[in-house]
C-alpha positions in Angstrom: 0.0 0.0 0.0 3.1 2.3 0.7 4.3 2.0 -3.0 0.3 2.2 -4.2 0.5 5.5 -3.0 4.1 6.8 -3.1 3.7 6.5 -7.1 0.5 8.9 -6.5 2.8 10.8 -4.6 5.9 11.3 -6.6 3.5 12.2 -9.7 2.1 15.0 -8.0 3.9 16.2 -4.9 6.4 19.5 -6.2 3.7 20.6 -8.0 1.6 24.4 -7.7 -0.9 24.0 -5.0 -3.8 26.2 -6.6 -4.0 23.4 -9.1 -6.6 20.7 -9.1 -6.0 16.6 -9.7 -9.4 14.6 -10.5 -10.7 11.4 -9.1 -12.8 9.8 -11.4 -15.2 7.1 -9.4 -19.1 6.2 -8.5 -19.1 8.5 -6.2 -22.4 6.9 -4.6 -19.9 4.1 -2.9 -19.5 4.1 0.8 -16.6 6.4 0.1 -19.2 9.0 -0.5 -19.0 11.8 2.1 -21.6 12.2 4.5 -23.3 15.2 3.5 -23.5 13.9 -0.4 -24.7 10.5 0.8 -27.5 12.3 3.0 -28.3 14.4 0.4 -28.8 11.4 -2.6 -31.3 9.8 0.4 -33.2 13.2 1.0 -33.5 13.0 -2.9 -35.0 9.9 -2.8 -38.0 11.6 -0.9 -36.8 9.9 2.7 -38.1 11.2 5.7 -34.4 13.1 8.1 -35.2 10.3 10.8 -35.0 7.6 8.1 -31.6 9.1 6.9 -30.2 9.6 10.4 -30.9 6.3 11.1 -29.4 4.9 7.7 -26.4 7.2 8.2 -25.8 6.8 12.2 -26.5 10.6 12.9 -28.8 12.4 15.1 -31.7 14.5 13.5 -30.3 17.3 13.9 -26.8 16.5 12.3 -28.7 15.3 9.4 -30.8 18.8 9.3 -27.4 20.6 9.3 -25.9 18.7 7.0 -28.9 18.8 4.4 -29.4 22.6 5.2 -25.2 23.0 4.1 -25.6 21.0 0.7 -29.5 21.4 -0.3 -28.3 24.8 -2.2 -25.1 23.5 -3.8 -27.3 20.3 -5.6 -30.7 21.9 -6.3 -29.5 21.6 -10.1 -29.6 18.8 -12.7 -28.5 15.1 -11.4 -25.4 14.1 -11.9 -24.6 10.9 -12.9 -23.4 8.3 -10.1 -19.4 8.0 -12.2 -18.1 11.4 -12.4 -15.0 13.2 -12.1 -14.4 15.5 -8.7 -11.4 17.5 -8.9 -9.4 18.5 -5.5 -6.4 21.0 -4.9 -3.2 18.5 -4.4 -3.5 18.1 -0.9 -6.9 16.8 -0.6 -6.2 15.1 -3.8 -3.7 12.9 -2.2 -5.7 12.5 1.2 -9.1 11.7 -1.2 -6.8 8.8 -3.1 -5.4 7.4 0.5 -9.3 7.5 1.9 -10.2 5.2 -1.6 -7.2 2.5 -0.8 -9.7 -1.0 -1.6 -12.6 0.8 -3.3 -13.2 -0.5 -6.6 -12.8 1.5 -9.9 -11.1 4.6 -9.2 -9.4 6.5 -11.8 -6.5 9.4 -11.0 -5.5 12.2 -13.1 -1.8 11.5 -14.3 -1.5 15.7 -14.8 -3.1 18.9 -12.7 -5.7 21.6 -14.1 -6.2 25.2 -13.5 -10.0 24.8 -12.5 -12.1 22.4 -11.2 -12.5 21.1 -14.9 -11.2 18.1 -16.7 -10.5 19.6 -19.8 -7.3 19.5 -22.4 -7.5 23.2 -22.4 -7.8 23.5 -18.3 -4.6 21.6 -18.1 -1.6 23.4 -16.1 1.2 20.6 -15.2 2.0 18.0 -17.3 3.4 15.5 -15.0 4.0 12.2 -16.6 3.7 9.8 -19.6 1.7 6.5 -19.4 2.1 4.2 -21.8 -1.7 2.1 -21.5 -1.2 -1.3 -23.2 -4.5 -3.9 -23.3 -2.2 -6.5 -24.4 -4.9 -9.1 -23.4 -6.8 -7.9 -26.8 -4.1 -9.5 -28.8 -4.0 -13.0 -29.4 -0.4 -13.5 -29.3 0.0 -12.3 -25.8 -4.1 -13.0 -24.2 -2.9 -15.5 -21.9 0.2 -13.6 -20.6 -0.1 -11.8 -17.0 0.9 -8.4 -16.7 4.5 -9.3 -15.0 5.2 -11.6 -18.3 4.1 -8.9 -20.5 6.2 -6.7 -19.1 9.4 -8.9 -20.2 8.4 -8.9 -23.7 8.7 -5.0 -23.9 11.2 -4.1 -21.2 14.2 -4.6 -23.6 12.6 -1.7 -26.1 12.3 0.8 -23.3 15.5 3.1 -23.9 15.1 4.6 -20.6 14.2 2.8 -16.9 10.4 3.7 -16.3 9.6 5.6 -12.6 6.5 2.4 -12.6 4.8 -0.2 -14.1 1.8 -1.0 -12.8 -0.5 -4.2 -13.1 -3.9 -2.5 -13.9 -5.8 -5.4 -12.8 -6.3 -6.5 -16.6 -3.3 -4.6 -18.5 -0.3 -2.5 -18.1 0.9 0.6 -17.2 4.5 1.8 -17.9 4.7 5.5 -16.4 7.9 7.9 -17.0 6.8 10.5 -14.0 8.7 14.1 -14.6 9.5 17.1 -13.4 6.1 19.4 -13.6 6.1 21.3 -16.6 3.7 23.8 -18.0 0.8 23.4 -20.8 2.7 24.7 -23.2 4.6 22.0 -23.7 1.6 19.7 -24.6 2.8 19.9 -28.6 6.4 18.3 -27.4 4.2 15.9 -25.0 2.2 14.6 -27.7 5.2 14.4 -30.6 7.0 12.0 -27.7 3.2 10.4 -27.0 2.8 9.7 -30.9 6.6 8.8 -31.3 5.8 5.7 -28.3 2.3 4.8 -29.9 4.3 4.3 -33.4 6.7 1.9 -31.3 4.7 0.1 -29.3 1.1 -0.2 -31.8 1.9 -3.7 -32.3 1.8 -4.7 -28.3 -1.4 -3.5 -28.1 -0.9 0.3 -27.4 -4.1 2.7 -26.5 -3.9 6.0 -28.9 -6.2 7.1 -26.1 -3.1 7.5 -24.1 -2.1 10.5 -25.8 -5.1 12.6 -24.0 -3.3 15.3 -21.4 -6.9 14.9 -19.5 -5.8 10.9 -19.2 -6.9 9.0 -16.2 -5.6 5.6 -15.0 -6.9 3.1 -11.7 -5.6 4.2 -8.5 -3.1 1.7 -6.9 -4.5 -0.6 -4.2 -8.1 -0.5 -5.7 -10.2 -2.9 -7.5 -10.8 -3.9 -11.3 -14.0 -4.6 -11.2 -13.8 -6.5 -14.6 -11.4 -9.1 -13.3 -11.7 -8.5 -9.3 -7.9 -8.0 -9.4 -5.9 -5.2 -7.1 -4.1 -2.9 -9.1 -1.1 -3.1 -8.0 2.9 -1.4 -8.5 4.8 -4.0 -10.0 7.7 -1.9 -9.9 8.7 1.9 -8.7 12.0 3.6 -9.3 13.2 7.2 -7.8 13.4 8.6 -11.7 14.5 12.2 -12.0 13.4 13.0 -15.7 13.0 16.3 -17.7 10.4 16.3 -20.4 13.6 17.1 -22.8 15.5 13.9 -22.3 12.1 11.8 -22.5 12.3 13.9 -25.9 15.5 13.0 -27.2 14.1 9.7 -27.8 12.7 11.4 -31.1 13.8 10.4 -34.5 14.9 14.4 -34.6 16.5 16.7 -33.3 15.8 20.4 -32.0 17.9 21.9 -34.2 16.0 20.0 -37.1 12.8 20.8 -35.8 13.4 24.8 -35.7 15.1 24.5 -39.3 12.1 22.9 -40.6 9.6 25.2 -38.8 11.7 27.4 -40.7 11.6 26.7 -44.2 7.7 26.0 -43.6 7.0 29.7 -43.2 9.1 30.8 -46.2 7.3 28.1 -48.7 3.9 29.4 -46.8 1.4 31.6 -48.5 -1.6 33.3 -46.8 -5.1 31.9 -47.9 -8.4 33.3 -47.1 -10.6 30.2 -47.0 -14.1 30.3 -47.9 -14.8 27.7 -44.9 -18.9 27.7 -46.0 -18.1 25.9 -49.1 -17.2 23.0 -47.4 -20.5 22.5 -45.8 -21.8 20.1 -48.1 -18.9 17.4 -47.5 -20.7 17.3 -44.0 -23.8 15.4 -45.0 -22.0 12.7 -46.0 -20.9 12.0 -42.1 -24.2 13.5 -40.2 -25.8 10.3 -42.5 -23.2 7.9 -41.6 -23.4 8.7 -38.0 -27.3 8.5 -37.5 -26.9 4.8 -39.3 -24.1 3.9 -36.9 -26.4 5.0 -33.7 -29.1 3.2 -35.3 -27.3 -0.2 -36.5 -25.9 -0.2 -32.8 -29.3 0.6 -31.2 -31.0 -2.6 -33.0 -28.0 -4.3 -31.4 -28.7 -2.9 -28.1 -25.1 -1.1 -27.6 -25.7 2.3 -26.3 -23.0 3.3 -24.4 -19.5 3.0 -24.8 -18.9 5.7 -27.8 -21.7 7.9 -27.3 -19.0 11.2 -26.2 -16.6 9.9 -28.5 -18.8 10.2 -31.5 -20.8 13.9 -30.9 -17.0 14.7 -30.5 -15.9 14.0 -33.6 -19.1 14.5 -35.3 -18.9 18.8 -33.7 -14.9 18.2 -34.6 -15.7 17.6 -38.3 -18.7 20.2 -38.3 -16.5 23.1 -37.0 -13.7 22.0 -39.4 -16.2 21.9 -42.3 -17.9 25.3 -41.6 -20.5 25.6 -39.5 -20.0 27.8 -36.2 -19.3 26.5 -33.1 -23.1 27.0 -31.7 -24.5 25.1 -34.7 -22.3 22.3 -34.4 -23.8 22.1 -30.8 -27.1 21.8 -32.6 -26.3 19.3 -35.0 -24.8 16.7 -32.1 -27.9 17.7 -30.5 -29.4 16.3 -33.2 -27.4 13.0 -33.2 -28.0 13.1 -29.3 -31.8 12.7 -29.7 -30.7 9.3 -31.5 -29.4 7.2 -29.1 -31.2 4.7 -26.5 -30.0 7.0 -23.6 -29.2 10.6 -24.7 -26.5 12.0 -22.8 -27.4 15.9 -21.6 -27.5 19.7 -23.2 -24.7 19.7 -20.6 -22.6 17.2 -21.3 -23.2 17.6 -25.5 -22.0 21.2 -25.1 -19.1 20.8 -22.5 -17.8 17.4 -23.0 -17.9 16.8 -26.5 -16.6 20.3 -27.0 -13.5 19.9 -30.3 -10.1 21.2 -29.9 -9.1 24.3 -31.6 -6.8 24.8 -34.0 -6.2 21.3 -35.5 -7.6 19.3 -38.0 -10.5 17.3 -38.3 -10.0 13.3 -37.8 -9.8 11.6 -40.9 -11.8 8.7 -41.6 -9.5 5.7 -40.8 -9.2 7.4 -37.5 -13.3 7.8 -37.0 -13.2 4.1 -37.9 -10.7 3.3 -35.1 -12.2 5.7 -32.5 -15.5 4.2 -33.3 -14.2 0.6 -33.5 -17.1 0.5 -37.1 -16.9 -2.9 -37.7 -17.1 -4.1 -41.3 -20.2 -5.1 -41.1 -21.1 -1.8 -40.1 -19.0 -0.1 -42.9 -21.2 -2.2 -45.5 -23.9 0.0 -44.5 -22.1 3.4 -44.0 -21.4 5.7 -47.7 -18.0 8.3 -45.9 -17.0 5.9 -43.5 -15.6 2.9 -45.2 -11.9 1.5 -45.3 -10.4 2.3 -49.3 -10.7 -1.7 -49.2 -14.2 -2.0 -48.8 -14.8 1.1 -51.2 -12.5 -0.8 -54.1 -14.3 -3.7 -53.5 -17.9 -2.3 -53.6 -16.9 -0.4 -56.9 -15.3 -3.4 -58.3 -18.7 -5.0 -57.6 -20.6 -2.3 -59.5 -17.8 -2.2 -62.6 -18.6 -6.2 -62.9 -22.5 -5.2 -63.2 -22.0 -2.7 -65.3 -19.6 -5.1 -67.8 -22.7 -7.2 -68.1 -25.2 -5.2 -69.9 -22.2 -2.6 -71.6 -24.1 0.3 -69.5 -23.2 2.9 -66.4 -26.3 2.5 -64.3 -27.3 6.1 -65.4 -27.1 5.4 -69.3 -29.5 2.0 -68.1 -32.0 4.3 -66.7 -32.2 7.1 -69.3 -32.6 4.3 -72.0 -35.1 2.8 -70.5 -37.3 6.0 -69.8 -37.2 7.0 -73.2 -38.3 3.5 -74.8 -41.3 3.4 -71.9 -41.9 7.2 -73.1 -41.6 6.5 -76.4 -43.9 3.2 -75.9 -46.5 5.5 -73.9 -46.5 8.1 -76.2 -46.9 6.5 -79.6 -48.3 3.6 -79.3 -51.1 4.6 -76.1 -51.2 8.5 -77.4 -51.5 9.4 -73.6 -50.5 13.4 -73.0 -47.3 14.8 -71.4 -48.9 15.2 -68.7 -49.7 11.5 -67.6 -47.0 9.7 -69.0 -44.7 12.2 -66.4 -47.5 10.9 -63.9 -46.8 7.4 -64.8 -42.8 7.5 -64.3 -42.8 10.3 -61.5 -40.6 12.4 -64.0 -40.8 16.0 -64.7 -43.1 17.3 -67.4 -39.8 19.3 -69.0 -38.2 15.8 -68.7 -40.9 14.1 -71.4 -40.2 16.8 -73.4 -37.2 16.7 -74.0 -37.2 13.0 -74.2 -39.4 13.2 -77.3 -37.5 16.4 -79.1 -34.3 13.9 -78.6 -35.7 10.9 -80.3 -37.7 13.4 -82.8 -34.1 14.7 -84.0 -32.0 11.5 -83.7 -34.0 8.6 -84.6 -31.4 6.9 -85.9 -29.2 6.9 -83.3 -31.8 6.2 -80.6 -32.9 3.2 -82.2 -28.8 1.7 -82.4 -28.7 2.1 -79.0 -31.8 0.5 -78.3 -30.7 -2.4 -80.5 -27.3 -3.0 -79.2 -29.0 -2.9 -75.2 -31.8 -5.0 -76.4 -29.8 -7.5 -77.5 -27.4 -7.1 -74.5 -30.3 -7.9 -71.9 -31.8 -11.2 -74.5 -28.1 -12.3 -73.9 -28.2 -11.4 -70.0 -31.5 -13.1 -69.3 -30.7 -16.3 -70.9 -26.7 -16.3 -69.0 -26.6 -18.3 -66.0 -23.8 -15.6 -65.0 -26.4 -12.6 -64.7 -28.9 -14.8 -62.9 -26.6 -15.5 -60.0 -25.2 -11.7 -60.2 -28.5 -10.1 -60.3 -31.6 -10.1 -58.0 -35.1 -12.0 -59.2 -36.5 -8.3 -59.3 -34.1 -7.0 -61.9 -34.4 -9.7 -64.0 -38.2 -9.1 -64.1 -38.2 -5.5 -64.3 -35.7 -6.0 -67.7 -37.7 -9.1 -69.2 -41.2 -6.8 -68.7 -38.8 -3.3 -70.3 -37.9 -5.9 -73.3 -41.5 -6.7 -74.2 -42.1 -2.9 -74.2 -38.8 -2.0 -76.2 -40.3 -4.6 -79.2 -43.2 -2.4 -79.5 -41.4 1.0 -79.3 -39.1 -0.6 -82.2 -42.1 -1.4 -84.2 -43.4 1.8 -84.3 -39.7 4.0 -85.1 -39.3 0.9 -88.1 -43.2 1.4 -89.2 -44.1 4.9 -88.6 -40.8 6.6 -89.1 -39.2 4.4 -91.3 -35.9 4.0 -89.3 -34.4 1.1 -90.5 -33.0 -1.5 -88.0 -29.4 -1.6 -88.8 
C-alpha cells in the first residue's frame, strides 16, 4: 500500500498548489461523504429520521448537514461515475481515503480549474504508456509481469512504474512538472511511443493530457484484481530527455519550422463551401447510432462520436453553436441521450487542429465491417475498391453505367406510352414520376436522332436477350431486376415497331 501510494505521490507532490487533480469514481460508494450521501437519500423523498438512522446521525446533524448541501445540488442530477477535482493536498488524502474501493481513476496531470479539460490543463506531470495486451491474441494469456518482459528490452530509458492495472499494463515515466505549453512536445513524444509500441497492443487514447488511469490498491472490477505497483523507481526526468528519444532533433525541428513559413502563402478560406462534404458524415453517424441501437449497444462511444461528429462540423464550416445543434441532433438518437450539458461541454473539439480523418473515425469508433457495409464516408479504401469493383462487374454485363440503363429505359417506356397509347405529357410524367420538362425533352431527342436512338436501343436489347438467358447474370443479379428488364424488353419490341413502321428508321 506504501508504493500504491508513493507513485500517487511522486507524480504529483512538487507541483503548484492552486491546481486541481481529478478522481474519477461512482461517487455513490461508501466512500461517498456524509453530507453527499445524506443528500442522494433526502432525494430519494426519505423522511431526516430515516436518513439519520441509515447514516448513524442524530436528526439534527442530518438537518445541518442537508441545510449546508441542499443549495449546492438543487440543479440537474449528476450521474453516479463522475470526475471530482481536489487541490493537491486533498487530492492525495481523497486517493489514500479510496485505498480497496473498486474502480477509481487518478488524473496523471493537474488543471487550473475544477475542470477536466485539455485546455484547463496546467502541469504536465507524466507519460503512461496504457497497453491492453490481453486484446491480442499472441500475448491473451500472458499476466501483466510476463508482459512486461516482452517489452522491457525496447524501453531506452528505466520507467519511474509499471503498474498491473488489474487486466493490463501501465509503464509510467513521471517528470519534473512542466507547464501546458509543452503539450505539442508531450504529444510528438506520445505519438513517437504509440508508433513503437502499436503492435503490443498500445491505447492511442493514451495520448489525452486529460488521461486517467486506476488508482493503486483499488479494484478492477472486470477481473476483481488489485491494481497493483509491480515496480517503482526514484526517476528524476525532464520532459527534454524523455524527448531525445525522437527520430529528430531540435535543431531540425526549428530549421524545418523554418523553411515551412518561407514556402507558406496566406489563404483566405471560404470555410462555407465546405458544408456540403458534412452530410456525408451526419448520415453515416445516424446509421451507426441506429445499427448499434438494433444491437442494443448504447453506451461506450456515445461522447466519443458527438466529438468528432462537432470536430468535423466546425472543421467543415459551420460555427461552433451550430455544431452544438447538429450533435444535438445526433444526441436525440441514441437509446439514452446524454445531456445539453454534457453535448455542449464534454464533446466540445479542440481548436486549432484538423478534423479526424476517416481511418481514425473508424478506429475511435471501432465501425466494424459489417457496419461499414452500411455506411457511404466511413468505409476503409478496401471496402470502397471492392464495392466499386462490384458495381464495374454489373455494369460489364449489360455494356451500360447505371445512369445510361435508366435514361434508356425511360425514353423506350416514353416513347412506348406516347406512340403507341397516345397518352398526353402530362400523364406519362405521372406514370414514371418524372418531370413534365423531362418528357419533353425525351421526345425532341428521339424526334431529331432517330437513328441513333434506335442503335442504342438495339445493341441494349440485344445485351439484356443475352443477359437473361446467361446463367452468369442470374446469379449476379436479383429476381427483381431480371423481371423488371424481361417486362422493359416486351415494351422495347413495341417501341421498335413503331420507329421501323411509322418513321421508317431502319433496324441496322
Amino acid at each position: 500500500m506504501k508504493s500504491d501510494m508513493g507513485l500517487v505521490t511522486k507524480i504529483h507532490t512538487g507541483g503548484d498548489q492552486s491546481c486541481y487533480a481529478a478522481i474519477l469514481t461512482n461517487w455513490k460508494s461508501s466512500s461517498m461523504p456524509i453530507g453527499e450521501r445524506a443528500f442522494e437519500l433526502y432525494a430519494a423523498a426519505l423522511p431526516e429520521e430515516e436518513i439519520a438512522k441509515s447514516l448513524g446521525i442524530s436528526e439534527d446533524e442530518t438537518t445541518k448537514i442537508l441545510q449546508e448541501y441542499r443549495g449546492r445540488y438543487l440543479v440537474e442530477k449528476k450521474s453516479e461515475f463522475y470526475d471530482r477535482l481536489y487541490p493537491i493536498d486533498e487530492f492525495l488524502k481523497a486517493c489514500q481515503d479510496l485505498q480497496g474501493e473498486t474502480d477509481v481513476f487518478f488524473s496523471l496531470n493537474s488543471f487550473y480549474r475544477k475542470k477536466k479539460l485539455a485546455s484547463e490543463v496546467r502541469h504536465i506531470n507524466a507519460f503512461c504508456l496504457d497497453f491492453d495486451f490481453y486484446k491480442l491474441k499472441r500475448y491473451e494469456t500472458y499476466e501483466p509481469a510476463a508482459f512486461y518482459e516482452v517489452i522491457r528490452r525496447h524501453l531506452e530509458l528505466t520507467p519511474t512504474a509499471v503498474v498491473d492495472s488489474g487486466r493490463g499494463l501501465y509503464v509510467i515515466y513521471a517528470f519534473r512538472h512542466c507547464s501546458y505549453h509543452c503539450d505539442c512536445l508531450y504529444h510528438s513524444v506520445m505519438k513517437h511511443f504509440l508508433k513503437k509500441f502499436e503492435k503490443y497492443g498500445m491505447d492511442p487514447c493514451a495520448l489525452n493530457t486529460t488521461q486517467v488511469i486506476r488508482l493503486p490498491g483499488t479494484i478492477n472490477s472486470r477481473t476483481g484484481r488489485i491494481v497493483q505497483v509491480l515496480e517503482l523507481n526514484d526517476t528524476e526526468y525532464t520532459l527534454q530527455q524523455l524527448a531525445k528519444q525522437l527520430p529528430w532533433s531540435k535543431e531540425q525541428v526549428s530549421v524545418h519550422k523554418k523553411e515551412g513559413k518561407k514556402k507558406r502563402k496566406k489563404v483566405d478560406w471560404d470555410l462555407s463551401k465546405r458544408r456540403p462534404y458534412f452530410d456525408g458524415y451526419f448520415k453515416d453517424f445516424k446509421t451507426l447510432i441506429r445499427l448499434r441501437n438494433m444491437n442494443h449497444q448504447y453506451e461506450g462511444y456515445r461522447e466519443t462520436l458527438l466529438w468528432i461528429a462537432r470536430e468535423k462540423a466546425t472543421w467543415l464550416g459551420y460555427t461552433i453553436d451550430e455544431s452544438v445543434q447538429l450533435a444535438n441532433k445526433l444526441n436525440e438518437q441514441f437509446h439514452h441521450p446524454l445531456t445539453a450539458l454534457q453535448v455542449e461541454k464534454q464533446c466540445r473539439p479542440s481548436s486549432n487542429r484538423a478534423a479526424c480523418n476517416i481511418d481514425t473515425i473508424i478506429d475511435r469508433l471501432q465501425i466494424t465491417a459489417e457496419e461499414q457495409q452500411h455506411m457511404k464516408v466511413l468505409k476503409r479504401k478496401s471496402l470502397k475498391k471492392a464495392a466499386y469493383a462490384k458495381r464495374k462487374r454489373k455494369i460489364l454485363l449489360l455494356n451500360r453505367t447505371e445512369k445510361q440503363q435508366k435514361v434508356l429505359e425511360r425514353r423506350t417506356r416514353v416513347c412506348e406510352l406516347k406512340n403507341v397509347q397516345h397518352l398526353s405529357n402530362a400523364r406519362i410524367a405521372q406514370i414514371l414520376g418524372v418531370h413534365r420538362s423531362t418528357i419533353t425533352k425525351d421526345l425532341k431527342y428521339i424526334q431529331t436522332h432517330p437513328s441513333q436512338f434506335i442503335r442504342k436501343l438495339k445493341d441494349y436489347m440485344d445485351a439484356v436477350e443475352a443477359a437473361l438467358t446467361s446463367e452468369e447474370f442470374r446469379r449476379r443479379t436479383i429476381y427483381r431486376t431480371q423481371q423488371r428488364l424481361s417486362k422493359w424488353l416486351k415494351i422495347a419490341y413495341t417501341a421498335m415497331d413503331y420507329l421501323v413502321r411509322m418513321r421508317g428508321v431502319a433496324k441496322n
